[in-house]
C-alpha positions as CSV (number, residue, x, y, z in Angstrom):
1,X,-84.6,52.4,148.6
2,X,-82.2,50.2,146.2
3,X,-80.2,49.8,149.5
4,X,-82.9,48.1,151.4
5,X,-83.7,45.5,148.8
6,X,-80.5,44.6,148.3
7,X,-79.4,44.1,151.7
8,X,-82.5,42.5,152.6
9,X,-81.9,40.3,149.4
10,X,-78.4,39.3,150.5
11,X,-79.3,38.2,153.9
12,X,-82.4,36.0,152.7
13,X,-80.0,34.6,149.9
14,X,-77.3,33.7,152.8
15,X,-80.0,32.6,155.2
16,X,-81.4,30.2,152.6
17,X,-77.7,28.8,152.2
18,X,-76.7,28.3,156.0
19,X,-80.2,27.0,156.5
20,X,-80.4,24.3,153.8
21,X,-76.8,23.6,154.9
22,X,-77.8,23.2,158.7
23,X,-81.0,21.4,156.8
24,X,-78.8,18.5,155.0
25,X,-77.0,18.3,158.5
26,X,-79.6,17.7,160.6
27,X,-81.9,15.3,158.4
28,X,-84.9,18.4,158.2
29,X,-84.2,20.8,155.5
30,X,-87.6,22.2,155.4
31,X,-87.9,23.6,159.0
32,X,-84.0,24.8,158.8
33,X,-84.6,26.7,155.5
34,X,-87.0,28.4,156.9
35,X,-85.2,29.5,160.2
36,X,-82.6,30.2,157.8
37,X,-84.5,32.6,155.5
38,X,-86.2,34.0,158.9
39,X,-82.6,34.9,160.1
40,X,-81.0,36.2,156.6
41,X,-84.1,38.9,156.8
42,X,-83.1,39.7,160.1
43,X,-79.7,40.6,159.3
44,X,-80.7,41.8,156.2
45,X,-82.5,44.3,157.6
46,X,-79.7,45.4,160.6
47,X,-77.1,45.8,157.7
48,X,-78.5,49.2,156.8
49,X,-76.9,52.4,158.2
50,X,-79.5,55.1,159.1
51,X,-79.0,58.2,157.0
52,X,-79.3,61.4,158.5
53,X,-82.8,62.9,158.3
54,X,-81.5,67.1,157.9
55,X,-79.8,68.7,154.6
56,X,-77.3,69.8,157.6
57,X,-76.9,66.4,159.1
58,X,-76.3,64.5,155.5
59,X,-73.8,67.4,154.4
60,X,-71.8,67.0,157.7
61,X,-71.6,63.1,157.5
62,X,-70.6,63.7,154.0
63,X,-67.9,65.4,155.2
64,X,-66.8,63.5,158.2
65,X,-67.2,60.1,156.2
66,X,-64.4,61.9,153.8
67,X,-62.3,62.4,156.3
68,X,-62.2,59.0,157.5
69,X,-61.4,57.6,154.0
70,X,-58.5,60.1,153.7
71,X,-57.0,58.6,156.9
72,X,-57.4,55.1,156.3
73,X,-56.0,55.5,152.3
């Protein structure tokens, strides 16, 4: 659950930024900053991974995400 806030947190917080940003730009940083913030929560919330629902499923992904890291170090 600490996941979903803070991704949802860091894509309202960069949002906000590119919005004022596109805001100060464009002359209208009240209607930017909120199409900002109403992006950042979208791509807040399409930064989370789905975790796997089973005991087998989480223990396997475990596994296979351990293996990745090995051949990538």
């Amino acid at each position: 659950m600490t996941n979903k806030s803070k991704h949802a947190g860091l894509g309202i917080a960069l949002g906000a930024a590119l919005g004022a940003v596109f805001g100060i730009i464009a002359g209208n940083v009240g209607a930017w900053l909120a199409i900002g913030v109403a992006i950042g929560v979208v791509l807040g919330a399409s930064i989370r991974r789905k975790q796997p629902e089973c005991p087998q499923c989480a223990s396997m992904h475990q596994s296979h995400t351990a293996m990745q890291q090995r051949r990538t170090s």
